[in-house]
C-alpha positions in Angstrom: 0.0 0.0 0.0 2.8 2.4 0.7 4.5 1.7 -2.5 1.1 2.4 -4.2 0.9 6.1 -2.6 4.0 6.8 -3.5 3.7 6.1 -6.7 0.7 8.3 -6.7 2.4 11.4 -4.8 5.6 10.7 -8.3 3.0 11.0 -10.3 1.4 14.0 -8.9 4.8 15.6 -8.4 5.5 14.5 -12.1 1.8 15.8 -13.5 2.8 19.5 -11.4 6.1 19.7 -13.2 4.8 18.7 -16.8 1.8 21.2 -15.9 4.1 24.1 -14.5 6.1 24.0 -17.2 3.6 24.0 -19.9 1.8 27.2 -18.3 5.0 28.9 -18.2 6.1 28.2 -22.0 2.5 28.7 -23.1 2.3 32.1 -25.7 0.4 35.0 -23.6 -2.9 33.6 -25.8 -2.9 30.5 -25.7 -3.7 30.7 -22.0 -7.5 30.9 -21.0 -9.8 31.9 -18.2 -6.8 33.3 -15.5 -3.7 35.2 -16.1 -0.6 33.0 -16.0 -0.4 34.0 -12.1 -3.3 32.7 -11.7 -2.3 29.7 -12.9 0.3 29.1 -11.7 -0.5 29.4 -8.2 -3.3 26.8 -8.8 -1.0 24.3 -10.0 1.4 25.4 -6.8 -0.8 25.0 -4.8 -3.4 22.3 -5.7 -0.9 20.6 -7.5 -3.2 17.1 -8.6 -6.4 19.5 -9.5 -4.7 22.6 -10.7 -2.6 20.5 -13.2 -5.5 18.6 -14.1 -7.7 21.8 -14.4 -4.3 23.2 -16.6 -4.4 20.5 -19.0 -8.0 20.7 -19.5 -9.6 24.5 -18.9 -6.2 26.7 -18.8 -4.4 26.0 -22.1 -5.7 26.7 -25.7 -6.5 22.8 -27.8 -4.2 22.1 -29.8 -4.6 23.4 -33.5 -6.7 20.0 -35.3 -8.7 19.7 -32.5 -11.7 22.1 -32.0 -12.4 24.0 -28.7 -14.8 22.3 -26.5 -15.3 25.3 -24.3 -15.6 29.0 -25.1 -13.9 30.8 -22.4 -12.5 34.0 -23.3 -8.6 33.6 -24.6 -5.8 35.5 -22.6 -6.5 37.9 -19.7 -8.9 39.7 -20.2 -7.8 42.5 -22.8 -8.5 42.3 -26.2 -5.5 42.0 -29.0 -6.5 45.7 -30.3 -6.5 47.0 -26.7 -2.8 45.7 -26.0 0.3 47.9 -26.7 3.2 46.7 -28.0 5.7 45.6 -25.8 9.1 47.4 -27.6 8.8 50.2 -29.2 10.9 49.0 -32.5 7.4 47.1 -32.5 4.9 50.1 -32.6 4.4 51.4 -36.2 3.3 54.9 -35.3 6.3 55.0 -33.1 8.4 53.9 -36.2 6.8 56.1 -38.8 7.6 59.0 -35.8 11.2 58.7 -35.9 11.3 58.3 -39.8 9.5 61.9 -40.0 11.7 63.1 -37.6 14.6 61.8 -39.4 13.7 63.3 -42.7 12.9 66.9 -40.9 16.3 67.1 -39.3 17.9 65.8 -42.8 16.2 68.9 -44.4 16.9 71.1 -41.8 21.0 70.5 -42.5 20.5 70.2 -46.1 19.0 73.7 -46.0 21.6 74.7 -43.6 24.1 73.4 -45.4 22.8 75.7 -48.8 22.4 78.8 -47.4 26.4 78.2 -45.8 27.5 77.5 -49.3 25.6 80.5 -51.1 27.2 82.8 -48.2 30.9 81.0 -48.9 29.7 81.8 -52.8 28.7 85.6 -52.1 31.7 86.4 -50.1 34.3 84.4 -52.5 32.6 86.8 -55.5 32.9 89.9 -53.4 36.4 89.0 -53.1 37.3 88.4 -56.8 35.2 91.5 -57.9 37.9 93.7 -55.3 37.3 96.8 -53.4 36.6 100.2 -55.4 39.7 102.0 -55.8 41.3 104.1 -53.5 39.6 102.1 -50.6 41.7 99.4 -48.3 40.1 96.3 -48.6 39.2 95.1 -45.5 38.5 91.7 -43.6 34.9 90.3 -43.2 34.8 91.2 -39.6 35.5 94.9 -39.9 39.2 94.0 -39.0 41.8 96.1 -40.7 43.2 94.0 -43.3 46.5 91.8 -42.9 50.0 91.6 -44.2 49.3 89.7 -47.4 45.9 91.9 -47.8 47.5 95.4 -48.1 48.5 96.2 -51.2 52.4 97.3 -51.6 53.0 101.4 -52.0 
């Protein structure tokens, strides 16, 4: 008789184990009627009738078979409710940065125009010379240098 029970109480332990690890590797819905908590408390602490309740009630039939029951799948929250759970995996999140990409990439492009039409402007000035009879003189307002100054 005692060999009996504990064969029973390995097989129980064994059933927990197998059970426990299912509810933890099952996808968020593929588990029905309690959060994964849930279930997992059941199995911990009922471990013959929450593994058995697991198996039957708690995990979504496999794909050939049809569901016998209809309990709602998941916890509770409906797929278009959810968020995602990164943000590389939210497309309006993504589609934000890309705009924002492209605005700063104009914004320097632009930039980077209006520097080279001033470079342009002040290289033409400088080729086209000062009037005569006036010292050139630096961009700044600076008197001009050495190699500016024309030689008297």
């Amino acid at each position: 008789m005692v060999r009996l029970y504990a064969l029973l109480f390995v097989v129980q332990i064994v059933l927990a184990v197998c059970a426990l690890i299912s509810c933890l590797s099952a996808e968020e819905g593929e588990i029905r009627a309690l959060p994964r908590i849930g279930w997992v408390l059941i199995i911990l602490f009922f471990p013959l009738v929450g593994s058995i309740a697991w198996f039957v009630a708690g995990r979504e039939p496999a794909a050939g078979r049809p569901a016998r029951t209809r309990w709602p799948v998941g916890n509770g929250f409906s797929e278009r409710d959810r968020r995602p759970v990164a943000p590389d995996d939210d497309p309006e999140f993504l589609k934000s940065i890309a705009e924002r990409s492209r605005q700063d990439d104009r914004e320097l492009f632009r930039r980077w125009e209006e520097d080279l039409r001033r470079r342009e402007d002040d290289l033409r000035r400088r080729q086209a010379g000062p009037p005569d009879g006036v010292p050139p003189r630096s961009r700044d307002g600076e008197p001009p240098r050495e190699e500016d100054r024309p030689e008297v």
